[in-house]
C-alpha positions in Angstrom: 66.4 115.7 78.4 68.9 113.4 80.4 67.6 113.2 84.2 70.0 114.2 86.2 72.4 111.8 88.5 72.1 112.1 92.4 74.9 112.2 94.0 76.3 108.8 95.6 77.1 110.2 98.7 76.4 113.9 100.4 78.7 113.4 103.5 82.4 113.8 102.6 84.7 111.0 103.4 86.7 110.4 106.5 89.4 110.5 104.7 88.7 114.2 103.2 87.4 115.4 106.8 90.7 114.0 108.5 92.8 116.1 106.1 91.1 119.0 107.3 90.8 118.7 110.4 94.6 117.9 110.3 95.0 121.8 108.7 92.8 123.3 111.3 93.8 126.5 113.3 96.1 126.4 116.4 94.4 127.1 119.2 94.3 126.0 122.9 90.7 124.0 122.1 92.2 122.5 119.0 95.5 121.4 120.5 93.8 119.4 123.2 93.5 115.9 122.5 89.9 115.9 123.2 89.5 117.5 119.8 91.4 114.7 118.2 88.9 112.7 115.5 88.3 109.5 117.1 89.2 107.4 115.1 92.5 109.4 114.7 93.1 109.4 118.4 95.4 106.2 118.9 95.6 106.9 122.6 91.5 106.7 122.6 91.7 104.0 120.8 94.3 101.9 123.3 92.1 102.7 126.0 91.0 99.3 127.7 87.2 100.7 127.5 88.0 100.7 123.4 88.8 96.5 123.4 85.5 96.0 121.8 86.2 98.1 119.1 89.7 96.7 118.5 88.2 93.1 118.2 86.2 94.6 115.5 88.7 95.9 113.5 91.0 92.6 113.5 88.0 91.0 112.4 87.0 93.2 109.7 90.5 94.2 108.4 91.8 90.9 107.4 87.5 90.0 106.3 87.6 92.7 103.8 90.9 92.6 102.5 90.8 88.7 101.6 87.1 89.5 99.9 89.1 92.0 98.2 91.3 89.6 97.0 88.4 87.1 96.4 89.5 84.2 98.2 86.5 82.0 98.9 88.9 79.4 100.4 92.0 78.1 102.4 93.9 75.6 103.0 95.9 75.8 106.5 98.8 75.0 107.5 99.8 74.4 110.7 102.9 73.2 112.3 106.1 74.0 114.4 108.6 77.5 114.1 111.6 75.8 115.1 111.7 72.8 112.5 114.4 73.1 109.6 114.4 72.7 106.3 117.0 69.8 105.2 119.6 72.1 104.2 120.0 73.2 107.2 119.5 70.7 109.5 123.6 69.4 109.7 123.8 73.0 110.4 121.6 72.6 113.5 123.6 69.7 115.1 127.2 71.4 114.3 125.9 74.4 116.4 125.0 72.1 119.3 127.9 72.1 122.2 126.1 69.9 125.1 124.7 66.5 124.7 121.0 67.4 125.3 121.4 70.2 122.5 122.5 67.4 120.1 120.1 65.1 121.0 117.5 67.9 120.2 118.9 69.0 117.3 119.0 65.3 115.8 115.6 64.9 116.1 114.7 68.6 114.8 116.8 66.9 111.7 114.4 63.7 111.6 111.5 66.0 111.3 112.9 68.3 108.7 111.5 65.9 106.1 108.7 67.3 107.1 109.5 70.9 105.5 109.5 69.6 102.0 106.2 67.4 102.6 104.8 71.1 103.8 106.5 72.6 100.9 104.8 70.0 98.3 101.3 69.9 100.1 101.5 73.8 99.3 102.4 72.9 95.8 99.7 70.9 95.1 96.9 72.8 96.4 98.0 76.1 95.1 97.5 74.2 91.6 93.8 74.5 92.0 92.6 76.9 89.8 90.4 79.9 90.2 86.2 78.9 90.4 83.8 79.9 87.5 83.3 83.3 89.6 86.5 83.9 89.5 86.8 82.9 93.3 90.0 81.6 94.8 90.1 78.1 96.3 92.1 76.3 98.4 94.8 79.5 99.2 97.5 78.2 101.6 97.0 79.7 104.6 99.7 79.5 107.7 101.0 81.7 110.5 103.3 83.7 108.5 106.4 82.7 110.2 109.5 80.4 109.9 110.0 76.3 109.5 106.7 74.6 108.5 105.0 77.9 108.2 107.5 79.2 106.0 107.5 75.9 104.0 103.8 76.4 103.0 103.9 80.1 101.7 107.0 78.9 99.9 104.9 75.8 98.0 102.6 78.6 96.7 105.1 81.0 95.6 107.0 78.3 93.7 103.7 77.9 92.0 103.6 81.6 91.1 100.1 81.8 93.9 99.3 83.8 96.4 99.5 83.1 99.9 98.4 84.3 103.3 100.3 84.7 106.9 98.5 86.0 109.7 101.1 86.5 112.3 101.1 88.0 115.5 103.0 90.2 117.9 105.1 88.8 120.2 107.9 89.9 123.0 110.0 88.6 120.8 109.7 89.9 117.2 108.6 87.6 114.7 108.8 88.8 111.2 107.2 87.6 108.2 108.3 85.1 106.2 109.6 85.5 102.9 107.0 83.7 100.6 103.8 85.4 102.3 101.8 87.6 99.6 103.0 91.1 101.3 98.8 92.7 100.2 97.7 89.0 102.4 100.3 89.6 104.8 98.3 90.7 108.6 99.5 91.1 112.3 97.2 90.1 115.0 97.1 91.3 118.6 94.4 89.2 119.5 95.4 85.2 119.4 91.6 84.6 119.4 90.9 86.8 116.4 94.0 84.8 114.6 92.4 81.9 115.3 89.1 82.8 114.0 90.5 84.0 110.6 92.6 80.7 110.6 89.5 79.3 110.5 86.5 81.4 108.4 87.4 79.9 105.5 89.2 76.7 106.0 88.8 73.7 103.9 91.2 71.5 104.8 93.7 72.0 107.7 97.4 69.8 107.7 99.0 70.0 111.3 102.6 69.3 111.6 104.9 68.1 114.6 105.2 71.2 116.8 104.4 72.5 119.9 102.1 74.4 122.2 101.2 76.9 119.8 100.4 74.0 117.2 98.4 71.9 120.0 96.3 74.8 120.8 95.4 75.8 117.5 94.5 72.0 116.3 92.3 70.8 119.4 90.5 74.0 119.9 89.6 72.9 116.1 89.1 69.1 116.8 86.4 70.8 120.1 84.5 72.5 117.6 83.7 70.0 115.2 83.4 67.4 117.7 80.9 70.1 119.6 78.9 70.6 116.1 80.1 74.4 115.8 81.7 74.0 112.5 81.2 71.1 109.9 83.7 68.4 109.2 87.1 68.9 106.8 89.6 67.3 106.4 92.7 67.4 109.1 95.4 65.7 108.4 98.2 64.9 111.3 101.6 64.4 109.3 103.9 62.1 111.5 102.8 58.8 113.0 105.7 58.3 114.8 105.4 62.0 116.4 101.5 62.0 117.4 101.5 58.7 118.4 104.0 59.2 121.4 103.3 62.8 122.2 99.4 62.2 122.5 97.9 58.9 123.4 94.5 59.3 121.8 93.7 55.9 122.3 94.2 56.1 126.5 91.9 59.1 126.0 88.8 56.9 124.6 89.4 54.0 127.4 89.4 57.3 130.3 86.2 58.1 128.6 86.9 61.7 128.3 85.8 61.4 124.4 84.4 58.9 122.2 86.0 56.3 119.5 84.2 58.0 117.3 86.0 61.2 118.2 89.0 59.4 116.8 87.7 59.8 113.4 87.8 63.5 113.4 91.1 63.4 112.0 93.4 61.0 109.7 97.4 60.2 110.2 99.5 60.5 107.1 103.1 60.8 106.6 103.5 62.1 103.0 101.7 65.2 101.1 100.5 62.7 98.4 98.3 60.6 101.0 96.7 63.9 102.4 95.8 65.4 99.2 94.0 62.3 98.0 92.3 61.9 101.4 91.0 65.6 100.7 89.9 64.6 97.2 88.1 61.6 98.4 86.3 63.8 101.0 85.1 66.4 98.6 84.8 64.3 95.6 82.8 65.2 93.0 82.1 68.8 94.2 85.8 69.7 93.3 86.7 68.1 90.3 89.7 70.2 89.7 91.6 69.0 93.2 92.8 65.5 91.4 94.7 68.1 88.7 96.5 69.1 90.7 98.5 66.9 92.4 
C-alpha cells in the first residue's frame, strides 16, 4: 500500500489569499484602508517607517530573478550617457550653434570610438560559454541606459546573449535601452542598492570616459578593494588621454592621501583587445574558456 504524500504546504499562497480578499464584502470595515493586506497596501508601503523594507525588496528582487536566470557572473560596464556612437557623432557637431557647443560636441566625437570598443568588449565576453552547471559567466552588466551603456547591451545582443540594465528613476525619465534582456531589465530607487547589485557578482568592471555618475560608481569600487571589503578584479580605465587629465592619480600618491601601491588597483587601456587579455592573464587558468572568445 502506497503511503500517502503530505502536502507541501497547508497555508494557502499570498497570491490565492489576495484574490479573495480582493472579492470580499463591502462594508464600512472592509473599505477602510486599514483592512488593506499589507503587502497590497502601496500607501503602507511608501510610508518613510516602511524604508527598511523597501531596501529589502530592491535587494531581493533583482537577487532572485538573476539566480533564476542562473547567472553566476558579470561583467560591468560602466561609462558616460551622453557619448555617441560614430554615426552620429557629425550629427552632434551640425546641431551645435555656439562655439562652446562645438567645441563640446567635437570632443564627444573623439570619444565616440569609444562606443565601438564598448560594443566589441561586450562581444567578446558574451562569447564565454555557459559553466559545467550550466551557470552563466561573464553576463554584460551596465546601467541600462544610452551611449556606452547602450553600446554594451548591444555587444551581447549581437552575439545572440543576454544582458542586464539596472537603471534607475530619475526627474528626468530615462528609459531602457534597446539591447537590455527585457526578463534582466530592473529599476532602482535606491542608488545604493544599484550599486550593490552592480557589484554582487562582478568579475571584471571596464570604466569609460564619463562623468559624475561614472566617477562615483568606479572609486566607491577602487575604496573597497583598496579597504579589503571585496577581493581584487580586474578594472580596466579605457582612455589614457581622458584619465590622465581629468584625474591626476599620480599628484594623489605625492599628497599622500593613498599609496603607489593604490595605483595598481586598476590598469589603462585604450582598445577592448588589451582589456580582455589583461582579464585572461588575471584569471588564467581558472577560465580557460575566456581566450576563446576573443
Amino acid at each position: 500500500m502506497d503511503k500517502p504524500v503530505p502536502p507541501k504546504r497547508v497555508f494557502h499562497p499570498a497570491r490565492e489569499e489576495a484574490e479573495i480578499a480582493a472579492h470580499a464584502t463591502s462594508s464600512p470595515q472592509t473599505e477602510h484602508e486599514a483592512y488593506r493586506l499589507a503587502f497590497q497596501d502601496m500607501d503602507f508601503l511608501l510610508r518613510p517607517d516602511l524604508r527598511p523594507v523597501r531596501f529589502q525588496l530592491e535587494l531581493l528582487k533583482p537577487e532572485l530573478l538573476l539566480d533564476e536566470a542562473n547567472i553566476a557572473s558579470t561583467f560591468v560596464f560602466y561609462g558616460s550617457a551622453r557619448i555617441p556612437e560614430p554615426d552620429k557623432a557629425d550629427a552632434l557637431i551640425a546641431a551645435a550653434s555656439t562655439d562652446h557647443q562645438r567645441r563640446i560636441a567635437e570632443s564627444l566625437k573623439a570619444k565616440s570610438k569609444y562606443y565601438d570598443e564598448a560594443r566589441k568588449l561586450a562581444r567578446m565576453c558574451s562569447r564565454v560559454p555557459e559553466d559545467e552547471d550550466g551557470k552563466k559567466q561573464f553576463v554584460v552588466c551596465s546601467g541600462g541606459g544610452p551611449s556606452i551603456m547602450e553600446a554594451a547591451n548591444r555587444g551581447a545582443c549581437d552575439e545572440g546573449r543576454e544582458s542586464i540594465g539596472l537603471n534607475i528613476v530619475l526627474p528626468h525619465e530615462q528609459l531602457p535601452n534597446p539591447f537590455v534582456t527585457p526578463s534582466l531589465s530592473f529599476q532602482f530607487h535606491y542608488f545604493a542598492l544599484r550599486k550593490m547589485h552592480f557589484l554582487l557578482r562582478a568579475r571584471a568592471v571596464a570604466v569609460f570616459p564619463g562623468g559624475f555618475g561614472t566617477f562615483d560608481e568606479c572609486f566607491e569600487l577602487l575604496t573597497l578593494i583598496q579597504t579589503g571589503k571585496v577581493k581584487p578584479i580586474p578594472i580596466l580605465f579605457f582612455g589614457h588621454d581622458f584619465w590622465n587629465r581629468v584625474v591626476n592619480f599620480e599628484a594623489l600618491v605625492e599628497e599622500g592621501t593613498v599609496s603607489p601601491n593604490d595605483l595598481n588597483l586598476f590598469q589603462t587601456v585604450e582598445t577592448a583587445e588589451e582589456a580582455w587579455d589583461l582579464i585572461c592573464a588575471h584569471y588564467g587558468a581558472e577560465h580557460e574558456d575566456l581566450h576563446c572568445a576573443k
